[in-house]
C-alpha positions in Angstrom: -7.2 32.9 50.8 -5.4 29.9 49.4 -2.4 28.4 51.3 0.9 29.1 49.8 3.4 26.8 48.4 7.2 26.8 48.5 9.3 29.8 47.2 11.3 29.0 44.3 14.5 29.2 46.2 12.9 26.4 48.7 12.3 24.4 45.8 15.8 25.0 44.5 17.5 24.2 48.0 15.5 20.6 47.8 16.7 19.9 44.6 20.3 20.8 45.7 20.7 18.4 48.1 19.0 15.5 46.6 21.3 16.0 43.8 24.2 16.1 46.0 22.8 12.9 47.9 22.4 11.4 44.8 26.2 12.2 43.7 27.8 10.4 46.9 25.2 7.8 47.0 25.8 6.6 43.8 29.7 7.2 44.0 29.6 4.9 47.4 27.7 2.5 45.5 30.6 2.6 42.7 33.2 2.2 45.4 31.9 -0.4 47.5 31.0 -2.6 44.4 34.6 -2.4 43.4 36.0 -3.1 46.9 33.5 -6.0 46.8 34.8 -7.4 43.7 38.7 -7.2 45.0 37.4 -9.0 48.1 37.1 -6.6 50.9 34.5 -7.3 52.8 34.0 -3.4 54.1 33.0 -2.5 50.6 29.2 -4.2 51.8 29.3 -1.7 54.8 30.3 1.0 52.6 27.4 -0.4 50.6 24.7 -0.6 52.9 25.4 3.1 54.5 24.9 4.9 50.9 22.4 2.7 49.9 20.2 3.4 53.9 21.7 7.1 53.6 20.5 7.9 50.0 16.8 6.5 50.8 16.6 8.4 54.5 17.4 11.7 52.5 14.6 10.8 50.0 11.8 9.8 52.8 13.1 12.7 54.7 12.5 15.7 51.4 9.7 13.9 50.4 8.2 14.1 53.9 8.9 17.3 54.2 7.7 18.6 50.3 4.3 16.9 52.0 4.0 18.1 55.2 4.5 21.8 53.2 1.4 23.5 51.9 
């Protein structure tokens, strides 16, 4: 018997939250660019955490897509 793979609603689930991680990634990446560019110097904090946050979520699904028969 073959090993099974992920139910659709599994699949679904994974490509809800990378979508959502995606969305506030991208809209902290937006928002610390523009508090860069008036000066503030927590807009590169705000900038590392989404950037270090976004690419933990994606090593973290597709670790978990592998590890998954």
């Amino acid at each position: 018997m073959g090993r099974l793979g992920w139910t659709m609603e599994q699949r679904a689930g994974v490509r809800q939250y990378f979508r959502i991680t995606t969305f506030f990634a991208i809209l902290g990446i937006v928002l610390g660019i523009v508090l860069i560019s008036v000066g503030n110097t927590g807009g590169w904090l705000l900038l590392a955490i989404s950037t270090v946050g976004w690419i933990g979520m994606y090593v973290t699904l597709k670790n978990i897509k592998k590890a998954q028969p």
